[in-house]
C-alpha angles and dihedrals in degrees: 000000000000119000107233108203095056081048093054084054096049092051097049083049086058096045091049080047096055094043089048094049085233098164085168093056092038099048092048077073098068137068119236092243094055124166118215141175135172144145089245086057093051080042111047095033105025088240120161114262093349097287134161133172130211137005097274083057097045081036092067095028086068099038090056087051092057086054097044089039107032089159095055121137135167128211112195115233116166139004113201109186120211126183097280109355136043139233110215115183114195131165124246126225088253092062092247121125126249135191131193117196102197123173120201136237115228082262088070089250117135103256096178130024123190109195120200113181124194102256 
């Protein structure tokens, strides 16, 4: 089981992350092999289902987004811990709600990330 009060602290390490624009910081979260999927990605690089693969691909994906959203900012609402991932809900600078489903290696790196997104 996941301990939830290291994984408070990762998230609010990812959302400092997000609203410094800290891709170095961001990135050290993730496993090489990550699995992502979200409707910006189907969006911004015409990629089924939203799907990228690997951390050079998420890498450029948020970069991309630092340079399309220079005003984001993320404000942390809820943590819900599951066996081996996490749900963490947030609110975007635009007041709409985001959630990010990421499931976890046995290194503790996010191997697979599920965004929803308010519509």
């Amino acid at each position: 089981m996941i301990d939830k009060e290291q994984m408070l602290e990762i998230a609010a390490g990812w959302i400092k992350a997000w609203n410094t624009r800290d891709i170095k910081t961001l990135l050290e979260h993730y496993a090489d092999d990550i699995v992502f999927y979200s409707a910006a990605a189907a969006r911004r690089w015409n990629v089924e289902a939203g799907k990228l693969v690997g951390k050079t691909a998420i890498e450029a994906h948020f970069r991309k987004a630092f340079e399309e959203v220079p005003e984001m900012n993320l404000t942390f609402k809820e943590l819900l811990i599951g066996v081996d991932g996490v749900l963490l809900v947030y609110q975007r600078e635009t007041g709409r709600m985001s959630a990010d489903f990421a499931l976890f290696n046995e290194r503790g790196k996010v191997k697979e990330v599920r965004v929803f997104n308010e519509s």
